[in-house]
C-alpha positions as CSV (number, residue, x, y, z in Angstrom):
1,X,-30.1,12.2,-19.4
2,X,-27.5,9.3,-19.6
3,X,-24.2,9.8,-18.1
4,X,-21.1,8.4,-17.1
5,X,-20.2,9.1,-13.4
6,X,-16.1,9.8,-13.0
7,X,-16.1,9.8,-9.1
8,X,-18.6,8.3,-6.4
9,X,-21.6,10.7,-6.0
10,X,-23.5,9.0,-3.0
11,X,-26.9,8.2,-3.8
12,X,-25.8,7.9,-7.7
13,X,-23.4,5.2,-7.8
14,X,-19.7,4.7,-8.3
15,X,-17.1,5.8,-10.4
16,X,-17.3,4.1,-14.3
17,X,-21.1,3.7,-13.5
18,X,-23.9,4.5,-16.1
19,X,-26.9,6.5,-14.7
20,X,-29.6,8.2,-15.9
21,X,-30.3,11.5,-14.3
22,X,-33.0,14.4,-14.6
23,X,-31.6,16.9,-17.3
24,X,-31.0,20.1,-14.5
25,X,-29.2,18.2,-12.5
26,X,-26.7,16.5,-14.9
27,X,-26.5,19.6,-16.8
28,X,-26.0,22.2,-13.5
29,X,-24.7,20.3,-10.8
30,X,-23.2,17.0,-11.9
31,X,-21.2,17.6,-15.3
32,X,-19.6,21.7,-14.3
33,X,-17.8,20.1,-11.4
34,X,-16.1,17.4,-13.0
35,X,-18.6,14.5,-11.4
36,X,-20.0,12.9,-14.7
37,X,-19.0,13.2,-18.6
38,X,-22.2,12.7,-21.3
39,X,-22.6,9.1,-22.7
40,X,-21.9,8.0,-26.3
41,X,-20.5,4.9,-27.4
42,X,-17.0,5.8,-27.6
43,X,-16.4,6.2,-23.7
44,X,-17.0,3.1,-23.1
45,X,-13.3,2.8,-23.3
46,X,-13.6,5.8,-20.7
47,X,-15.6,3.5,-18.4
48,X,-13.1,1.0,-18.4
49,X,-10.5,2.5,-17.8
50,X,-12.6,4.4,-14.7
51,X,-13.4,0.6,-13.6
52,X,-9.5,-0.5,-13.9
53,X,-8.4,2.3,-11.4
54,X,-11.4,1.4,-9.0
55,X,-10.4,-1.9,-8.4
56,X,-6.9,-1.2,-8.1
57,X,-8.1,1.6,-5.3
58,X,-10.8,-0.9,-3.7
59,X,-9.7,-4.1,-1.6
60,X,-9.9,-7.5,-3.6
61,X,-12.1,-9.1,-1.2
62,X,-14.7,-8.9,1.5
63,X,-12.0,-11.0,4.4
64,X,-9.1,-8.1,3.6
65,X,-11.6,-5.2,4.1
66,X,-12.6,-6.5,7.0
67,X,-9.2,-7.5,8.6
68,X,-8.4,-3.7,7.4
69,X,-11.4,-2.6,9.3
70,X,-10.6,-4.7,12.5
71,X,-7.4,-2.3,12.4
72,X,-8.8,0.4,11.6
73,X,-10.7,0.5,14.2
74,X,-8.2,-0.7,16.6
75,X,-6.1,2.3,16.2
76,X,-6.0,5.8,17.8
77,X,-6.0,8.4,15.4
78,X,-5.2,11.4,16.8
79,X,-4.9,14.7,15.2
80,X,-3.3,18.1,15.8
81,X,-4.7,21.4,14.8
82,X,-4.5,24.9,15.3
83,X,-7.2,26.2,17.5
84,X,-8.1,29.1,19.7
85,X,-8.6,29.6,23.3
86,X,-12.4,28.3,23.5
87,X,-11.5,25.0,21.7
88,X,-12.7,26.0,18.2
89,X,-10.5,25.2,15.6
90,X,-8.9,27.8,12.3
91,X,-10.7,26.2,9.6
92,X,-12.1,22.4,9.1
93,X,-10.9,18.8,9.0
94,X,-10.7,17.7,6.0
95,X,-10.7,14.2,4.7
96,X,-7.3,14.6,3.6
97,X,-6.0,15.6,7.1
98,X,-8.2,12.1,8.6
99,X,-6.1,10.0,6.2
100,X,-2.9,11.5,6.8
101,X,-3.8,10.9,10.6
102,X,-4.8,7.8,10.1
103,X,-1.1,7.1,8.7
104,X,0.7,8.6,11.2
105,X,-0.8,6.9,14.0
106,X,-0.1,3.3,12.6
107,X,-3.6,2.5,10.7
108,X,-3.4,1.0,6.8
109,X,-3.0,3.7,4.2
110,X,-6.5,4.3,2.9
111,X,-7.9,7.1,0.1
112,X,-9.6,10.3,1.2
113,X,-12.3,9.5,-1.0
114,X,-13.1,6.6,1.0
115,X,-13.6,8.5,4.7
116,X,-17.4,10.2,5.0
117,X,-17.6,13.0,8.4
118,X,-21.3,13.9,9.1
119,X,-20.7,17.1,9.7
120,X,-17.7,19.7,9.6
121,X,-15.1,19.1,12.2
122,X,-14.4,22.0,13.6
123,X,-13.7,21.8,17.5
124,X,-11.5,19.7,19.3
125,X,-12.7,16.5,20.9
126,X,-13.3,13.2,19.7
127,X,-14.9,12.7,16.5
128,X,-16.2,9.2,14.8
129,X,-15.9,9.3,11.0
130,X,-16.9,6.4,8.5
131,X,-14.4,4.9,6.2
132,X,-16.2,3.0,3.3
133,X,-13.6,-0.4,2.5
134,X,-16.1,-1.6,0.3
135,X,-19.9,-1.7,-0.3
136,X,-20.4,-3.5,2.3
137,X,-17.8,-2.9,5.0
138,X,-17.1,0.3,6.7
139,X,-15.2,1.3,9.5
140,X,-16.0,3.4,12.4
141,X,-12.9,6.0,13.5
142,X,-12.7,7.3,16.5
143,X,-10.7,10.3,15.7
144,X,-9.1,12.5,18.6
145,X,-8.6,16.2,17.3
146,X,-6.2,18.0,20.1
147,X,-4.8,21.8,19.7
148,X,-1.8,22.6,18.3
C-alpha cells in the first residue's frame, strides 16, 4: 500500500514522505490516527505543501542545528510538577511540558515533535531526553523534574 506520511512516524520516514507499507498496518494503525492519507496523483500538491511547512519547522543548515544544539545542551532545564510524598509524580511529562521548560529556562524555542523521552517521565529527578535538530544532529537534555 502506497501512502503519503503527514507527520514523522520513526522508522517510516518524515512528513510529505512517500512509503509503501503492509496493507493492515496502513489501513489499522497508520491512516485512523491521522499519520498517513492514501496516494493518488492529486496530493502531490498535498506533499508539497507538507514539505513547505517542514522546512520552515527544520533548521536551514547543519552549522545552525548544531550551534542550537551546543545551547541546548548548555542550558538547565528544570521543570516543576505536582507530585506526592514518595517522589512520584500526578500524571506524565509530556513533550509539550519539555519544550515549554526548555523556554523558560533560556534554551532556543524548539517543536514538541522534535523531543523523543525513552520512557514515561513520571518521578522526579533528572531525566535526559533527545531533541532531533535535524537528521543528523540531536541534542541530549538534561532535564531536572522537581515537585511542585
Amino acid at each position: 500500500m502506497k501512502l503519503i506520511l503527514t507527520q514523522e512516524v520513526p522508522g517510516r520516514g518524515a512528513a510529505g514522505d512517500v512509503v509503501e507499507v503492509k496493507d493492515g498496518y496502513g489501513r489499522n494503525y497508520l491512516m485512523p490516527r491521522g499519520f498517513a492519507m492514501a496516494w493518488t496523483k492529486g496530493g502531490q500538491k498535498e506533499i508539497d505543501s507538507i514539505r513547505r511547512a517542514r522546512s520552515a519547522r527544520e533548521f536551514a543548515d547543519l552549522d545552525s542545528a548544531r550551534a542550537v544544539k551546543a545551547q541546548l545542551e548548555g542550558t538547565a532545564v528544570k521543570l516543576v510538577a505536582k507530585a506526592g510524598d514518595s517522589g512520584r509524580l500526578f500524571g506524565a511529562v509530556t513533550s509539550a511540558d519539555i519544550a515549554t521548560a526548555v523556554t523558560a529556562s533560556g534554551g532556543p524555542a524548539i517543536d514538541k515533535r522534535r523531543i523523543e523521552v525513552g520512557s514515561p517521565i513520571k518521578t522526579v529527578g533528572t531525566h535526559r531526553v533527545t531533541v532531533r535538530l535535524h537528521p543528523e544532529v540531536a541534542a541530549n537534555v538534561a532535564l531536572e523534574v522537581v515537585p511542585a
